[in-house]
PAZAPA-4460 file (N, C-alpha, C; in steps of 0.05 Angstrom, whole numbers, plus 32768, in hexadecimal, padded with zeros to 4 digits):
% residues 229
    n_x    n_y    n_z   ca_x   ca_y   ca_z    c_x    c_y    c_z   seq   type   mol
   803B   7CEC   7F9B   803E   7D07   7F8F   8056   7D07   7F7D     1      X     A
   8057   7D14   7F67   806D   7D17   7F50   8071   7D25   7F5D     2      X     A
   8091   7D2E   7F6B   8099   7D47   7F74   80AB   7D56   7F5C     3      X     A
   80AF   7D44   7F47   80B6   7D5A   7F31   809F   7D6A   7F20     4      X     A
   8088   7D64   7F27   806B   7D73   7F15   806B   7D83   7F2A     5      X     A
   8069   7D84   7F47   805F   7D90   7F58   8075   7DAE   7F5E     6      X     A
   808C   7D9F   7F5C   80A4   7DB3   7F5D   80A5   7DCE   7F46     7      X     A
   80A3   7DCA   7F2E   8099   7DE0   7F15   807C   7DE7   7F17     8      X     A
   8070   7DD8   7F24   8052   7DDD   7F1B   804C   7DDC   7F02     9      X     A
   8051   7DD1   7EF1   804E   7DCB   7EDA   8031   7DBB   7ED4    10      X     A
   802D   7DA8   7EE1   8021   7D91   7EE4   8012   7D84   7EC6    11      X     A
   7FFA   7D78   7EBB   8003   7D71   7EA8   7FEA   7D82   7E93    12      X     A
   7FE3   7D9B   7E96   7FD0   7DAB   7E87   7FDE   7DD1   7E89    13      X     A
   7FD1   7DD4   7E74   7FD6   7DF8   7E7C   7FDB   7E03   7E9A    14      X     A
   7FED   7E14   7E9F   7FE8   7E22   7EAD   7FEC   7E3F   7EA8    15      X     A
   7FDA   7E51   7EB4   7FCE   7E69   7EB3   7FDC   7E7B   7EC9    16      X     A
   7FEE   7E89   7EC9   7FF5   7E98   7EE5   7FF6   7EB3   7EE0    17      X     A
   7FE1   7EBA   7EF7   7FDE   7ED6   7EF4   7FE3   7EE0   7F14    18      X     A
   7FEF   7EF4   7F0C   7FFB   7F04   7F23   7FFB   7F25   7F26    19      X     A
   8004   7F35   7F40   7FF5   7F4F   7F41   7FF6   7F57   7F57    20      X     A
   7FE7   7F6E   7F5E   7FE2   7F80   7F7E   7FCA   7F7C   7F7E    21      X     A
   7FB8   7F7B   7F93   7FA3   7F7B   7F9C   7F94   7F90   7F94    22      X     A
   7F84   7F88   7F8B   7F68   7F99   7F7A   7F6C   7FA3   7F65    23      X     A
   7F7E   7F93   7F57   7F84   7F95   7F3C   7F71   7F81   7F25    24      X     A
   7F5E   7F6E   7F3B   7F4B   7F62   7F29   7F56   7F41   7F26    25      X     A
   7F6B   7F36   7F32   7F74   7F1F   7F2A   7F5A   7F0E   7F2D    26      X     A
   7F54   7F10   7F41   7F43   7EFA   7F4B   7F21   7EF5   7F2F    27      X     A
   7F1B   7F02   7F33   7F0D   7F0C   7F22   7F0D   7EFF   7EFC    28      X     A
   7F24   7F0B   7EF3   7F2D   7F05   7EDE   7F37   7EE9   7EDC    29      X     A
   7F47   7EE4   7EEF   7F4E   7EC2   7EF6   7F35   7EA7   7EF8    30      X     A
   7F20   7EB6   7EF8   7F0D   7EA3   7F00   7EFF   7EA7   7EE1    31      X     A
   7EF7   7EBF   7EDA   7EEA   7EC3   7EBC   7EFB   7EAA   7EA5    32      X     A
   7F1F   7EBA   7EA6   7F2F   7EA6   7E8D   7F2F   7E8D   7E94    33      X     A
   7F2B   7E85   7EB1   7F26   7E60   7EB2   7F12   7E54   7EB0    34      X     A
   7EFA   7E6D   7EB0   7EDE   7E5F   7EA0   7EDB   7E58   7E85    35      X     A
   7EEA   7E6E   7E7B   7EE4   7E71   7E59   7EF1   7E5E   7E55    36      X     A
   7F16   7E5B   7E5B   7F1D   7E43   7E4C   7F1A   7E25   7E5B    37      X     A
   7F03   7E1D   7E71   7F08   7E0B   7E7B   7F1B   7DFB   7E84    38      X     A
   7F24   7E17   7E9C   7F3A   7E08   7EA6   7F31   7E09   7EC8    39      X     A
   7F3C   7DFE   7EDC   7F39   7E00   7EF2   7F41   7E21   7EFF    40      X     A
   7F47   7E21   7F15   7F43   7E39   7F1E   7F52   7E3A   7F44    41      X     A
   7F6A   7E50   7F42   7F74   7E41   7F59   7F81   7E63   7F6E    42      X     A
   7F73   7E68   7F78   7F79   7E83   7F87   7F8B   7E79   7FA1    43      X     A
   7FAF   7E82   7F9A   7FC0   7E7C   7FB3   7FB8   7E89   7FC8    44      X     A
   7FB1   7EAA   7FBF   7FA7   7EB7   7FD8   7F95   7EAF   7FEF    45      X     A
   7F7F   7EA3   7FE6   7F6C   7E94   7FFD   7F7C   7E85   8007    46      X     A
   7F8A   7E75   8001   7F98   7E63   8017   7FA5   7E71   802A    47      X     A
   7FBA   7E87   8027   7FBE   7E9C   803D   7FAD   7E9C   804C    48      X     A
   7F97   7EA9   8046   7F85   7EAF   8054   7F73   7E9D   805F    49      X     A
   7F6B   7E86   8059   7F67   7E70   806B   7F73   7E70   807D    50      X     A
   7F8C   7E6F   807E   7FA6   7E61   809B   7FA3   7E81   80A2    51      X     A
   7FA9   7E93   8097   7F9C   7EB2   80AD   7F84   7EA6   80B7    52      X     A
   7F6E   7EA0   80B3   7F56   7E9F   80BB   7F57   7E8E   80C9    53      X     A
   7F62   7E6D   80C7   7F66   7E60   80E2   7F74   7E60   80F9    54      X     A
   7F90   7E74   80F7   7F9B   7E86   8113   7F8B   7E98   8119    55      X     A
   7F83   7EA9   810F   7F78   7EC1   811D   7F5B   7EB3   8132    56      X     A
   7F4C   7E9A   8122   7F35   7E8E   8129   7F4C   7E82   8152    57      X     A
   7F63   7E80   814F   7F68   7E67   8167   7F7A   7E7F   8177    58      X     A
   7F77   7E9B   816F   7F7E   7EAD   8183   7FA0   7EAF   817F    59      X     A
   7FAD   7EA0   8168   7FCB   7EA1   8160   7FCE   7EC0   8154    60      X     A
   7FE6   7EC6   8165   7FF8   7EE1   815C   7FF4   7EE6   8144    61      X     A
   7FEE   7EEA   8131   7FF5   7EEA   8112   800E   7F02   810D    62      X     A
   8013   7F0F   811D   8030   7F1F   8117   804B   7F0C   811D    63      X     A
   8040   7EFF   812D   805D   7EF2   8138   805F   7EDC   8123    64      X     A
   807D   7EDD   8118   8080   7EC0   8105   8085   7EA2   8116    65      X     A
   808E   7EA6   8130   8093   7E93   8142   807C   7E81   8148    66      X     A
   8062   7E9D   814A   8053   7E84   8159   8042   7E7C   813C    67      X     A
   8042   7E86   8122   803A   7E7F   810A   804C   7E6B   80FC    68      X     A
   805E   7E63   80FF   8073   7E50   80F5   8064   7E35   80F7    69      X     A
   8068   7E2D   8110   806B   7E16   8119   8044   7E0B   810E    70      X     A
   8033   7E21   8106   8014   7E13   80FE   8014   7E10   80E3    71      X     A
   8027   7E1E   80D7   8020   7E26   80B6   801A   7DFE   80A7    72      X     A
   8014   7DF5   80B2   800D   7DD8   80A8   7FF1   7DCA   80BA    73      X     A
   7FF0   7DD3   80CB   7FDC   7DC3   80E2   7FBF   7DCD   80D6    74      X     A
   7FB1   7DD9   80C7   7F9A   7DE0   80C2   7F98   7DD1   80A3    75      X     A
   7F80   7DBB   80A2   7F7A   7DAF   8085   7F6F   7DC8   8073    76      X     A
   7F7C   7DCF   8060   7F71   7DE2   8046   7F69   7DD6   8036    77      X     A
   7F4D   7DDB   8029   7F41   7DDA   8016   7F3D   7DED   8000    78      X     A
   7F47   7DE2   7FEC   7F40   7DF3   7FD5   7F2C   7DF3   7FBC    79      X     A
   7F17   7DF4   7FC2   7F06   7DF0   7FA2   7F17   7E04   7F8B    80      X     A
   7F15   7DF1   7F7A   7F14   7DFE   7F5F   7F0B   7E0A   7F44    81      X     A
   7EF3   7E06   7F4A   7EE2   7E04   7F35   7ED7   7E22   7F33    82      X     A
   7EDF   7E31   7F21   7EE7   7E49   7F14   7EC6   7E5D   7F1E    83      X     A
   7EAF   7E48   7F1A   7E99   7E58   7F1C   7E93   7E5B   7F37    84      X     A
   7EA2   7E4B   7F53   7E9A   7E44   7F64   7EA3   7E45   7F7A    85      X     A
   7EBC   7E52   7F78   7ED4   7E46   7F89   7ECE   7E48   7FA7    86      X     A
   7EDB   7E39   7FB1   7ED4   7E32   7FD0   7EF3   7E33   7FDD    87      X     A
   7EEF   7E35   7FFD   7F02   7E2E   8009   7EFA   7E25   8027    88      X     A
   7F09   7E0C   802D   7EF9   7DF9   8046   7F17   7DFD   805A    89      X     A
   7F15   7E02   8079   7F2B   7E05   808B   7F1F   7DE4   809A    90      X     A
   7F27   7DCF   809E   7F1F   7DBB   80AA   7F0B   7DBA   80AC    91      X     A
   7EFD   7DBA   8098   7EE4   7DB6   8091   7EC9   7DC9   808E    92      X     A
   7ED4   7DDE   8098   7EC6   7DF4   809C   7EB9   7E03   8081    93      X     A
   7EB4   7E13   8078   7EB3   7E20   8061   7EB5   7E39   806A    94      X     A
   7ECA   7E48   805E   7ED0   7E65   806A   7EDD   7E7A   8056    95      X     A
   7EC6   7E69   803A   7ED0   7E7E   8026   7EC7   7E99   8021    96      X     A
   7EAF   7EA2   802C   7EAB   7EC9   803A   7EC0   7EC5   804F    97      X     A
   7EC0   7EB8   8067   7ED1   7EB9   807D   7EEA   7ECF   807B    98      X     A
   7EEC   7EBF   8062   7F18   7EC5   8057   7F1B   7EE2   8059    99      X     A
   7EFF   7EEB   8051   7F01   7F08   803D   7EFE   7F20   8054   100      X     A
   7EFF   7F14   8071   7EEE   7F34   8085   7F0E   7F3F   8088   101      X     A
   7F0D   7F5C   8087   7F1A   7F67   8099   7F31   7F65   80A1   102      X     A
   7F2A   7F4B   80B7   7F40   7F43   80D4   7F57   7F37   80C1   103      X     A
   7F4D   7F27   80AC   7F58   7F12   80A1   7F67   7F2D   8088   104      X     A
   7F5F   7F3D   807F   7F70   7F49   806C   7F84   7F59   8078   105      X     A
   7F82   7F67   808D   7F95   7F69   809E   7FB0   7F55   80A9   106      X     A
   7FA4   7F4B   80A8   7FB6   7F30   80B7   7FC7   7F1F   80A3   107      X     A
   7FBE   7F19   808E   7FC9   7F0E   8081   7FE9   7F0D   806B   108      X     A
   7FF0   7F26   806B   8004   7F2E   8060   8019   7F24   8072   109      X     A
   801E   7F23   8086   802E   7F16   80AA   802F   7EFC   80A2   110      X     A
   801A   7EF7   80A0   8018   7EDA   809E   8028   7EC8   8086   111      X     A
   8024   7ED1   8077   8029   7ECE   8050   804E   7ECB   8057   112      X     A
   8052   7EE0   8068   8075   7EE6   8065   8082   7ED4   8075   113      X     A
   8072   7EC5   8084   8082   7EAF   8093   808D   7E91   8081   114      X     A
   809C   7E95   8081   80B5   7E86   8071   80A3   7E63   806D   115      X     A
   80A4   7E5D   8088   8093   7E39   808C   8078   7E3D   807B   116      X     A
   806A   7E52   8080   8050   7E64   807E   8050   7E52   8057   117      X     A
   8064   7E65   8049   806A   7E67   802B   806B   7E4D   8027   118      X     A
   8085   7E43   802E   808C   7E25   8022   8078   7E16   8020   119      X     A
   806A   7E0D   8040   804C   7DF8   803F   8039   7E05   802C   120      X     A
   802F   7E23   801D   8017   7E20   8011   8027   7E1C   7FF8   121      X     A
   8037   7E28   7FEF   804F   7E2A   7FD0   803D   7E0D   7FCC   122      X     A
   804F   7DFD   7FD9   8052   7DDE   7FD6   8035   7DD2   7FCB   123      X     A
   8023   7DE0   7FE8   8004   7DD9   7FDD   7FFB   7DDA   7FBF   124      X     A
   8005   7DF5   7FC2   7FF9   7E01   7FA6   8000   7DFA   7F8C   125      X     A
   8023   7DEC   7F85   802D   7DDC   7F76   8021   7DC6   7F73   126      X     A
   8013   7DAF   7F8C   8005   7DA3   7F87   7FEE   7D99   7F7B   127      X     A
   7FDE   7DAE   7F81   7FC2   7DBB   7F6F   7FBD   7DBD   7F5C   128      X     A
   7FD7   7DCF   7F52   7FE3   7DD7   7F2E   7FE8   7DB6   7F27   129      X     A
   7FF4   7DA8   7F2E   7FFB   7D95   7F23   7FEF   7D87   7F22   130      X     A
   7FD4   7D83   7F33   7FBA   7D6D   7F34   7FA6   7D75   7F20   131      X     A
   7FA7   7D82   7F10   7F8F   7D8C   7EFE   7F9B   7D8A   7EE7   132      X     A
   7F88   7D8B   7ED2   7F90   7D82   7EAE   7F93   7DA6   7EAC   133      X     A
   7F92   7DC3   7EAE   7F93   7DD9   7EA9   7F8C   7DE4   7EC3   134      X     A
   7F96   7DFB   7EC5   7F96   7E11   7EDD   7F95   7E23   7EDB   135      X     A
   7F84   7E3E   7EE1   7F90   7E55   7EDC   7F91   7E60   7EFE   136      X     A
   7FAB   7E69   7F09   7FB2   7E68   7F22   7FBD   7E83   7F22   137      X     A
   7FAC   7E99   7F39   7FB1   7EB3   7F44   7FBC   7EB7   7F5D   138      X     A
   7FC9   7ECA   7F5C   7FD7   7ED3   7F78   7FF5   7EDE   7F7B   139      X     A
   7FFA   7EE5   7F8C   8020   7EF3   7F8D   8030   7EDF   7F89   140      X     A
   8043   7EE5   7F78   8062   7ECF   7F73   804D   7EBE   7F5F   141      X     A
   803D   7EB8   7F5A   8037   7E97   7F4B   8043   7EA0   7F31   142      X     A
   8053   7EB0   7F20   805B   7EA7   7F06   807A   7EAB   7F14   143      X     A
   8086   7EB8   7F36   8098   7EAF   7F2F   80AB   7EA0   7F3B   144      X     A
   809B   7E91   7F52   80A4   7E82   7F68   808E   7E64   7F68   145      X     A
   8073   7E6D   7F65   8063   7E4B   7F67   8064   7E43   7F4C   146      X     A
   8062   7E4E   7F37   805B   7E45   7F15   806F   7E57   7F00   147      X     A
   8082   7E56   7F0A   8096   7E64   7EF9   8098   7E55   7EDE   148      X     A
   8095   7E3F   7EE2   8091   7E36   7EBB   8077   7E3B   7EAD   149      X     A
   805F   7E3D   7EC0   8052   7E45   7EB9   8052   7E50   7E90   150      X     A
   8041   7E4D   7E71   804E   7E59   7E65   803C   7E71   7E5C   151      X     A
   8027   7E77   7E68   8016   7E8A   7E67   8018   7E99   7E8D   152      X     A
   8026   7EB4   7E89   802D   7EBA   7E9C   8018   7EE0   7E98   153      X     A
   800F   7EEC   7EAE   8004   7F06   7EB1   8006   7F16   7EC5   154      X     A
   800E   7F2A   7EC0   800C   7F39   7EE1   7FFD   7F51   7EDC   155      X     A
   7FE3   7F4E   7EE3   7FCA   7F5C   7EE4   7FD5   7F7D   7EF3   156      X     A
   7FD1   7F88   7EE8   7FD5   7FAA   7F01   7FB9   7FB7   7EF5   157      X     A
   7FBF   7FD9   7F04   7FAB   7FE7   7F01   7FBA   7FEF   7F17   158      X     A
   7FA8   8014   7F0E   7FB5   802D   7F2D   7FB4   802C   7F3F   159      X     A
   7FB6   8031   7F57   7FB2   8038   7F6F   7F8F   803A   7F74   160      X     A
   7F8C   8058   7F5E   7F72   8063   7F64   7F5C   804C   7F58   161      X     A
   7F60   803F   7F45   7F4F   802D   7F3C   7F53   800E   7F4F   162      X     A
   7F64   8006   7F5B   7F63   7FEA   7F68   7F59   7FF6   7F7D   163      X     A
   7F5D   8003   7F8D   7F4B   8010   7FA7   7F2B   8012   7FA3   164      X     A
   7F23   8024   7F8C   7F08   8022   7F8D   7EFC   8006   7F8B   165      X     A
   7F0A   7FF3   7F74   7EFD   7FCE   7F76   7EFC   7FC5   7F92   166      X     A
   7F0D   7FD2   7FA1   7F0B   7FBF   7FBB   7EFF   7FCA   7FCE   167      X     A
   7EF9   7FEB   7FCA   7EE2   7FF4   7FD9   7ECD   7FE5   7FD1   168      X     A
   7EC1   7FEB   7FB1   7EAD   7FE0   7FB0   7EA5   7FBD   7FB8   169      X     A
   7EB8   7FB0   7FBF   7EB2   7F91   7FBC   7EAC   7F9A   7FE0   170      X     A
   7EBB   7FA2   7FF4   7EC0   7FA7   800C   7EAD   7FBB   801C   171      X     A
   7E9B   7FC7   8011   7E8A   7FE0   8012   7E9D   7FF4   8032   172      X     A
   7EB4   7FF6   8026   7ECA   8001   803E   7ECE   801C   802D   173      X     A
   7ECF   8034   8046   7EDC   8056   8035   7EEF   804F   8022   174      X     A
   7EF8   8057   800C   7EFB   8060   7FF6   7F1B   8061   800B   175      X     A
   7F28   8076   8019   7F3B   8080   801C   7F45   8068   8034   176      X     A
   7F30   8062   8040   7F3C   8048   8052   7F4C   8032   804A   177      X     A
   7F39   8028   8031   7F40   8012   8022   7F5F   800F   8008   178      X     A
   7F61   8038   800A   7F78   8037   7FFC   7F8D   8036   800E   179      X     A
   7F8F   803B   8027   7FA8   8047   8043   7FA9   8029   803A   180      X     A
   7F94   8016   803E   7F99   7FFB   8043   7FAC   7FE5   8031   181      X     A
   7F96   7FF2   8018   7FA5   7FE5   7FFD   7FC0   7FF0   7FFA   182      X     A
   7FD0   8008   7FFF   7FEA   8011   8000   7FFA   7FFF   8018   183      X     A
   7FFA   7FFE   8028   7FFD   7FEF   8046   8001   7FD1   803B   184      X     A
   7FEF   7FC2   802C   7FF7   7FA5   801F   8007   7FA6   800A   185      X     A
   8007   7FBC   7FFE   801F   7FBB   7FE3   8036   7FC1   7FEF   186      X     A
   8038   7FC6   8001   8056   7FCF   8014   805F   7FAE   8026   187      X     A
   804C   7FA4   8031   8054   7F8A   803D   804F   7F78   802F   188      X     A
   8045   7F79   8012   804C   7F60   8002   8063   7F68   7FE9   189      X     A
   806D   7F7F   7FEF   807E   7F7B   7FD6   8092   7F6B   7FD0   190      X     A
   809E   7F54   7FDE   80B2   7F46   7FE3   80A1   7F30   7FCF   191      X     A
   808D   7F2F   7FCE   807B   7F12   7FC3   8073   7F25   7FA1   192      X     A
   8077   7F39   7F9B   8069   7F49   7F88   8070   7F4E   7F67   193      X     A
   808C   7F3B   7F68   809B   7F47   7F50   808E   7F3E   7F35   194      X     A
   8095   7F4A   7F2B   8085   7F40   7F09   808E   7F2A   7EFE   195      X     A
   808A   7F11   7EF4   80A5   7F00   7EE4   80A8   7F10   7EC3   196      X     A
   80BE   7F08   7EC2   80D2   7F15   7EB2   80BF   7F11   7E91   197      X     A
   80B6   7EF4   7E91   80A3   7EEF   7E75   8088   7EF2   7E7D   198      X     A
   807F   7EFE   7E91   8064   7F06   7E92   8059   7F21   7E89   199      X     A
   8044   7F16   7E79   8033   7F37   7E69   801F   7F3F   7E77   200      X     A
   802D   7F5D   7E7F   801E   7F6A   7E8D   8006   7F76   7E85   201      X     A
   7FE8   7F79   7E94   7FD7   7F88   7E89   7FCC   7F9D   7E9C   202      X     A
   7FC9   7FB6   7E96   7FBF   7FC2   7EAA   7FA7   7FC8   7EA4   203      X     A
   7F97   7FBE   7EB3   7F76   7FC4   7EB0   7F64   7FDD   7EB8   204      X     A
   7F77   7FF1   7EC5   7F6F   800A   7EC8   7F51   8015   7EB8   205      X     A
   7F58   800F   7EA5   7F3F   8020   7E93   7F2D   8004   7E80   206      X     A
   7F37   7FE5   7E88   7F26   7FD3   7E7F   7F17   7FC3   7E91   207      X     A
   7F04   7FB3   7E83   7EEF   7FAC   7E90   7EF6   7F92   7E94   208      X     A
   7EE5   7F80   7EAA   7EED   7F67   7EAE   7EE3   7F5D   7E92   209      X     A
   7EE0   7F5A   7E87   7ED4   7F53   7E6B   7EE9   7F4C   7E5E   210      X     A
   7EF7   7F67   7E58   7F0E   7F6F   7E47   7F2E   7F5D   7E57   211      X     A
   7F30   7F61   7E6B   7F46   7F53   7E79   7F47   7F34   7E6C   212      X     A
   7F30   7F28   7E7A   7F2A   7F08   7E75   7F2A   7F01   7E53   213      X     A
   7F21   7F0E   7E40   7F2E   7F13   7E2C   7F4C   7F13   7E26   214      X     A
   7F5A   7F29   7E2C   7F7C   7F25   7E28   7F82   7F0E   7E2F   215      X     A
   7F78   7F01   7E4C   7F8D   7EEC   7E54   7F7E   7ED0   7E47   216      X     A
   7F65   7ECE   7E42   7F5A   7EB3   7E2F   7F6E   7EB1   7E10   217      X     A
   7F6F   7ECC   7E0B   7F80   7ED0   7DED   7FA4   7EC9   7DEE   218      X     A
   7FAF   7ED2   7E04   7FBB   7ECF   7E12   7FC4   7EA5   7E0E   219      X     A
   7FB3   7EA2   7E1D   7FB1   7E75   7E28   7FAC   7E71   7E0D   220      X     A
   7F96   7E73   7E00   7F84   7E63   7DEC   7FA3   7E53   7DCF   221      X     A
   7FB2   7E68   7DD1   7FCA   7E53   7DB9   7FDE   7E45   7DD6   222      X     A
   7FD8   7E47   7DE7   7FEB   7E31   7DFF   7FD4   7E1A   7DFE   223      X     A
   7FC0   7E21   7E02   7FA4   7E0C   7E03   7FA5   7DF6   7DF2   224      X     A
   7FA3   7E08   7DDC   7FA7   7DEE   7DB1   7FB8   7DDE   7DB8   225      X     A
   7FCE   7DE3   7DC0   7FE1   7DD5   7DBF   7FDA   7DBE   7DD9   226      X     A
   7FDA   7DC1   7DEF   7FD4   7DAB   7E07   7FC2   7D9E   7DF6   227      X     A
   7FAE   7DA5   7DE8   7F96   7D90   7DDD   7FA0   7D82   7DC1   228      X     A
   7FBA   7D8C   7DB9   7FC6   7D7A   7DAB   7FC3   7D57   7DA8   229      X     A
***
């Protein structure tokens, strides 16, 4: 392993970092701009949620950082990348609906904040970025803790009232449930939430996934010319 590619995340193609609050559409738009410009495709969040999904699966505390410390490495993560497709394997398993119930969105914010928790997936995820010829890589902190050089940087938003309804609708959960909830994760992830300082913000409130994946292709495409230099 180059631990100086792995350390910037730089590695040796574009990288794409988009960042945000939940149901603001990252995921979504992250997978559209890495189709258009053929780049890979790399959601930090599922990995959380894997290692949530393989404690909660072995009956581990997920509030306690004590008894979450000492595993945050013992479960093999898999990550597909492939933008149209993406997958995620827990020791072999495939548990990419798995990630997404409930127990696991609950749980996972506890999990995320455990210090050992961060460092082992950071590291992962630096890896990843650095194993691929281009990236475009979603999730909290990635423009300003895993891909801070990153030189195409985004922090996707939208309201309250509009990221609630996307995640009702993806979740078929009440409307007012899913907002108590979505407020409740913007409160225990705000420590992971900040904007980076050279990242262009878009708020998608009133645009369409269409229109988003647009800004941020227009956005890469003069970082792109140049890698193909």
């Amino acid at each position: 392993m180059d631990s100086g590619e792995s350390e910037t995340g730089r590695g040796s193609g574009l990288v794409v970092a988009v960042d945000g609050p939940s149901g603001a559409g990252k995921s979504s738009a992250s997978r559209g701009a890495a189709a258009a410009l053929g780049l890979r495709y790399l959601d930090t969040g599922a990995m959380y949620r894997a290692l949530t999904w393989w404690l909660l699966s072995r009956g581990v505390d997920t509030g306690d950082p004590d008894a979450v410390a000492p595993l945050a490495a013992e479960p093999v993560i898999e990550i597909g990348t492939d933008p149209r497709a993406p997958s995620v394997r827990v020791n072999g398993t495939d548990v990419t609906s798995a990630i997404r119930s409930q127990d696991v969105t609950e749980a996972v914010s506890a999990v995320a904040r455990v210090p050992q928790v961060r460092a082992h997936l950071i590291a992962r995820q630096r890896d990843i970025i650095a194993s691929v010829p281009g990236i475009v890589a979603e999730g909290r902190d990635i423009g300003t803790v895993v891909a801070p050089e990153a030189p195409v940087k985004v922090f996707l938003t939208a309201d309250g009232a509009a990221r609630a309804g996307r995640r009702a609708a993806e979740t078929s959960r009440p409307m007012a449930r899913t907002r108590a909830d979505q407020e409740r994760r913007d409160r225990l992830d705000a420590p992971q939430s900040a904007k980076a300082a050279d990242a262009v913000q878009i708020d998608s409130t009133r645009l369409g996934l269409d229109e988003v994946v647009d800004i941020i292709v227009g956005l890469a495409l003069p970082y792109r010319s140049r890698k193909d230099r």
